[in-house]
N, C-alpha and C positions, 0 to 999 in steps of 0.2 A: 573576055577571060575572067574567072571566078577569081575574086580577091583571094590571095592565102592566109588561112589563119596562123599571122604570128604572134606567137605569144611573146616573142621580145625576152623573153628570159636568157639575159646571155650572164655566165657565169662568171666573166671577168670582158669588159669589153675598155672602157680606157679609164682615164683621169675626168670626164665631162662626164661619163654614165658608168660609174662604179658596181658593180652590181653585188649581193652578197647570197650564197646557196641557190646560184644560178637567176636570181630575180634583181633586175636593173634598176637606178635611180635616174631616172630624169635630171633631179637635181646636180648639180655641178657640187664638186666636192673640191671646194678651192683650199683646203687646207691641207697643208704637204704631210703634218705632222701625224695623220688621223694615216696616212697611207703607211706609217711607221708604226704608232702605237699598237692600231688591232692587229695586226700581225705578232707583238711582238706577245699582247695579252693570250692570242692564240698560242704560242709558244710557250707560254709560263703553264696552260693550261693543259696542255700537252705533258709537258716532261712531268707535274706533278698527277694527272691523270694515270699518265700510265705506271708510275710508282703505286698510287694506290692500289689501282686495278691488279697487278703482279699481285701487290701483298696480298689483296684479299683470295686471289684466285689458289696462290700456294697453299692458303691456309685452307680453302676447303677442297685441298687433293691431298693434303695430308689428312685432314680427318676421315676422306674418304680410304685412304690407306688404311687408318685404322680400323676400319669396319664401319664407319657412323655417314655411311649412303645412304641419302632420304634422296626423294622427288622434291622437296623444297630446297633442298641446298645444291640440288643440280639447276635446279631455274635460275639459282643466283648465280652459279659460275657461268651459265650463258646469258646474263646480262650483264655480267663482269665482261665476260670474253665479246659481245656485241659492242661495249664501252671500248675498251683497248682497240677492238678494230677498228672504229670513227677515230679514236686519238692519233692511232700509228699511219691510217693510210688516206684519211680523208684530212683533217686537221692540216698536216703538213701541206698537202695540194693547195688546199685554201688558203695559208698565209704566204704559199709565194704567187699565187695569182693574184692576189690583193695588193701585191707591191706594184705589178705591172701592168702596162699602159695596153697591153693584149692578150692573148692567149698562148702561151708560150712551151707551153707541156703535152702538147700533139694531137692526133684524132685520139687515141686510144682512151686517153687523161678525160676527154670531154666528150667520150659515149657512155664512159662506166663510174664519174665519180659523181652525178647527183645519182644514180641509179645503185650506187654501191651506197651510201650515207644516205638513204630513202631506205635500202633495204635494213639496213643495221635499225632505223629507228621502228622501224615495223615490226622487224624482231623481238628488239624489246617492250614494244606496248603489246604482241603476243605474249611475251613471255609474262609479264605482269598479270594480263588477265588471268591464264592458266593456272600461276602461283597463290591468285585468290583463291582458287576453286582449289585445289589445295589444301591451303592453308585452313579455310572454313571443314572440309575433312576432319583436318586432322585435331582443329579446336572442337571439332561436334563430339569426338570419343578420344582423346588425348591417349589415355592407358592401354587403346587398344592397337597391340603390336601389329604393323606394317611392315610385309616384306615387300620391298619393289626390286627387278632382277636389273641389269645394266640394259638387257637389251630392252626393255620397255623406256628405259629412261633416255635411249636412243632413237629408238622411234620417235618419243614424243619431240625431242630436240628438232628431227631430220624435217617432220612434218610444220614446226612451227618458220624453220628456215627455208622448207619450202615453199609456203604460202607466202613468205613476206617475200623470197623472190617475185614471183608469179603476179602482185600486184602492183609490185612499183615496174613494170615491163613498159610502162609506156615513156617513165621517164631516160631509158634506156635508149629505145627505137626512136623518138623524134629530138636526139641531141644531137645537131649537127654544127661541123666548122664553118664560119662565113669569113668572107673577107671584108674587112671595116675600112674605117677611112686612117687610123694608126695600124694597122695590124689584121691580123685572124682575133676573128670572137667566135665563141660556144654561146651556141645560140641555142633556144629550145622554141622549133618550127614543125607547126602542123598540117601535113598537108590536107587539101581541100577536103578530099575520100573519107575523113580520120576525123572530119569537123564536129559531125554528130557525136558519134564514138568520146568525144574529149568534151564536148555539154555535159555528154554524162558524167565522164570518169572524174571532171574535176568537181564534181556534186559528190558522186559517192566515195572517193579516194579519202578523203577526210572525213567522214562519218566510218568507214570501213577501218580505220588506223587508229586512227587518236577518239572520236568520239563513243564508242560504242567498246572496243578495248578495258577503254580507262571508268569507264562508265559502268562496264562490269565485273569490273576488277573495286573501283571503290564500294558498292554495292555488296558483293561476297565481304568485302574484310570489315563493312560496317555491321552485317551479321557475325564476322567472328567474332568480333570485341564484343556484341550483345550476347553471345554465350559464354564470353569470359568473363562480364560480370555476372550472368546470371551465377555461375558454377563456381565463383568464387566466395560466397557466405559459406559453402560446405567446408569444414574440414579436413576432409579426408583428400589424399594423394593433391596434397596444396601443394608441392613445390613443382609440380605439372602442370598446374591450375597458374600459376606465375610465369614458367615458362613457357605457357601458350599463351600469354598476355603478352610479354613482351615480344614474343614472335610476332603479332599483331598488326602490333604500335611500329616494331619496326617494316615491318613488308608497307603497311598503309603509311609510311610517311615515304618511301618509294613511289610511292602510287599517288601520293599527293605532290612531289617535287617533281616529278615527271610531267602532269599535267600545269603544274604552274608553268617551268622553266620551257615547255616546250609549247606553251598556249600563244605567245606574241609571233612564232615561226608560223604558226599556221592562219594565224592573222595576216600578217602579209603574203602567205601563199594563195589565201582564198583572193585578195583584194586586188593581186596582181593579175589575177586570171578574169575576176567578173573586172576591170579594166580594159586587158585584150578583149574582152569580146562588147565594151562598149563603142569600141576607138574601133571595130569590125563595124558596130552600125553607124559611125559617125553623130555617137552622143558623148560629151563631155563628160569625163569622171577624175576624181584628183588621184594624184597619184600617192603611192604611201610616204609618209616620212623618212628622212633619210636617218635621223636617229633613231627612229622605229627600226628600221631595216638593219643597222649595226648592231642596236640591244637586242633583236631577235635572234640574230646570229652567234652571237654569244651569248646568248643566254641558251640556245639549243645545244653547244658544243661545252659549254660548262656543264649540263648535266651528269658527262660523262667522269665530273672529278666529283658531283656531289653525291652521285649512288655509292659510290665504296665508304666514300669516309661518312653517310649512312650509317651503311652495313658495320663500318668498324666501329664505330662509337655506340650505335647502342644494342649493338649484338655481343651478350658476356661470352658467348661458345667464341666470336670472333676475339673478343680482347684477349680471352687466357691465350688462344692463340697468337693472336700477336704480338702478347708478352712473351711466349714460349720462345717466337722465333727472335725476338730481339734478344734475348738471354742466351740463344745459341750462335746469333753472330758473334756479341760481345765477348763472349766465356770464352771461345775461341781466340781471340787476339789479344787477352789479359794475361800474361804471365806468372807464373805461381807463385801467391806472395812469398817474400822471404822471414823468416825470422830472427829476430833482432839477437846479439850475443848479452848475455847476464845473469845475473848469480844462479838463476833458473834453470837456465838455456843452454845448451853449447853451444860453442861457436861453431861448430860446422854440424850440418845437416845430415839426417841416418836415416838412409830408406828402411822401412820396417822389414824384417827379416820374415821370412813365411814361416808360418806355422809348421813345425813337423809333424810328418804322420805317423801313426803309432799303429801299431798290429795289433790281431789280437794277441799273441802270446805275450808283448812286454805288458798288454794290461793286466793278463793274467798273472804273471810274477809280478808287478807294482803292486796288486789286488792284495798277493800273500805275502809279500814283505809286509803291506800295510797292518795286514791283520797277525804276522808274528809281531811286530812291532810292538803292535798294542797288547799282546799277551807280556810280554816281557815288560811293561810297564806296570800290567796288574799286578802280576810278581812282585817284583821289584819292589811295589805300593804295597801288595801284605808282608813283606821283611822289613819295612819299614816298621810297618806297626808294632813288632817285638823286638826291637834291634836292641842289641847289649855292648856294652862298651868293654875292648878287649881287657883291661888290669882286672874288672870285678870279676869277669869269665876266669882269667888265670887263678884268681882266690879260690875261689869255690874250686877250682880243680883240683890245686893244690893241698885245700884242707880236706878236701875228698877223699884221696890218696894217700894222705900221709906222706908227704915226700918232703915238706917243710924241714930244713935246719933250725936248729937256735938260733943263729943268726937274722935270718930270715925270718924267722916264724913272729908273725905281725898279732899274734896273741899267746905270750906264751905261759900264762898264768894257766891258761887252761890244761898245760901238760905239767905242771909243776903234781908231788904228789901232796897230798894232805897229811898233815900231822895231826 
């Protein structure tokens, strides 16, 4: 009978062979506290993971409400949205199987979650790629207006999700339950038919995902930054000429954290597999380290907390947003300050009264009061200017007239007769 090729990849099999993202340690893991801590580290990575993830995600469906829909800011929300999904449904699987001595979470848990958390990272080194090719677009003619409609920015999403199903299939089909000497293990077994088939696929799966992906994703964004310095001595429309630089800088440090944080996973996934098929021809190979194996694993599952806080920190479209949205938590549950009582102030508080509405007709009688007003002031203003005081007026009247007595008469030498 033909040997079977196992590849021994069991996902959690006990306390003697720990295993982490389905790849087993030889090694004996005698320390109780390590079966406590990465689980617990998984967890802290989780809850603040998916905190960011949310923020950033709101923030660009609200800009998207606004009208400000690009083809780059939808690449981000479905590498935001492919982060949250490794946080919410893969993360937690993996820290309680890591506590236990077996496999404990069913067939179902151990056909679909290396092939579910395979597909999500696929996704996103698609999605990286795409967003170079992009991004290099869009820094070649910055000023020239791009419409993109929803349904293209759907397609391109549905086709990148489809592909990254489509290749991680194998990790899917050959994950099966075994029974162990404490318990059931997820084991990942190939049967004899499939032997060929997985020479290859374990060659080209990693050159298809992560090498060639990221390889031409860093390559397009090292030509963008080359046309954002060239285009930056010009200046004219410079604050576009900035804002495609710093788009850049930030997408290529994406594309740079993604290949570092996720470069030690695929080092122990190659190393694990050209193993099973040394220990198939009965030649000795060592097995990978056990702290290699733990830093690998966490270092692949923390990616998904350091692409938002990325994107939040040195993207300004993202801070005013997520200034915007912290000032509308907060303003919300601050109550209206009050103001203090003093010589100023009153002591109680006076909603402002509304404005009244005015018609036209009281403008037009306000208009002619206004303007009899002022006539009657001009007046007024030229009797001023000859105004007489009543006793002189009565003189003159009186001497006008003749109607003076002796008595009365305030010069009376003048009616005396001459001698």
């Amino acid at each position: 009978m033909e040997p079977t090729l196992d590849y021994n990849t069991t996902t959690n099999t006990s306390i003697d062979k720990w295993s982490l993202n389905g790849h087993p340690s030889s090694q004996p893991l005698d320390q109780e506290e390590l079966r406590v801590l990465v689980p617990s580290i998984l967890g802290v990575i989780c809850a603040l993971g998916v905190a960011c993830n949310l923020t950033a995600m709101f923030i660009l469906l609200s800009n998207a409400h606004k009208g400000k829909l690009s083809l780059i800011n939808s690449l981000i929300f479905n590498l935001m949205f492919a982060d949250g999904l490794v946080l919410l449904f893969s993360v937690p699987f993996k820290a309680v199987s890591f506590s236990k001595a077996s496999w404990t979470l069913g067939w179902v848990v151990c056909k679909t979650s290396d092939w579910f958390l395979h597909t999500c990272m696929a996704a996103k080194s698609f999605t990286v790629a795409v967003m170079a090719k992009a991004c290099y677009r869009y820094v070649s003619n910055p000023t020239k207006q791009v419409s993109i409609h929803l349904g293209s920015i759907v397609v391109v999403l549905f086709f990148i999700w489809l592909s990254s199903c489509c290749i991680t299939i194998p990790q899917w089909l050959f994950e099966v339950l075994q029974k162990g000497i404490q318990g059931l293990n997820c084991v990942f077994i190939v049967p004899p038919e499939a032997r060929e088939f997985m020479s290859v696929y374990v060659k080209a799966y990693p050159l298809s995902v992560y090498c060639a992906p990221l390889s031409f994703a860093l390559m397009y964004f090292w030509k963008a930054y080359g046309q954002c310095q060239r285009r930056s001595s010009k200046t004219q429309n410079l604050r576009t000429q900035i804002r495609s630089r710093k788009l850049t800088l930030m997408l290529f440090s994406l594309t740079v954290a993604m290949a570092i944080l996720w470069l030690p996973q695929w080092v122990v996934w190659v190393w694990e597999r050209h193993l099973a098929e040394k220990q198939l021809e009965n030649h000795f190979f060592p097995s990978p380290p056990l702290l290699l194996i733990i830093s690998a694993q966490l270092l692949s599952f923390s990616m998904s907390l350091v692409n938002p806080l990325i994107v939040l920190s040195l993207s300004e479209e993202f801070r005013e947003g997520y200034r915007g949205l912290w000032r509308r938590l907060t303003l919300r549950k601050q109550p209206p300050p009050k103001a203090k009582p003093g010589p100023h102030n009153p002591t109680s508080l006076r909603s402002p009264s509304p404005r009244p509405e005015v018609s036209v007709e009281s403008s037009r009688e306000r208009s002619l009061s206004q303007s009899i007003s002022q006539d009657q002031l001009e007046k007024k203003g030229k009797e001023e200017e000859g105004i007489v005081l009543p006793d002189v007026e009565q003189f003159w009247h009186e001497r006008e007239g003749g109607s003076q007595t002796a008595e009365n008469d305030p010069v009376p030498w003048e009616h005396q007769d001459k001698k």
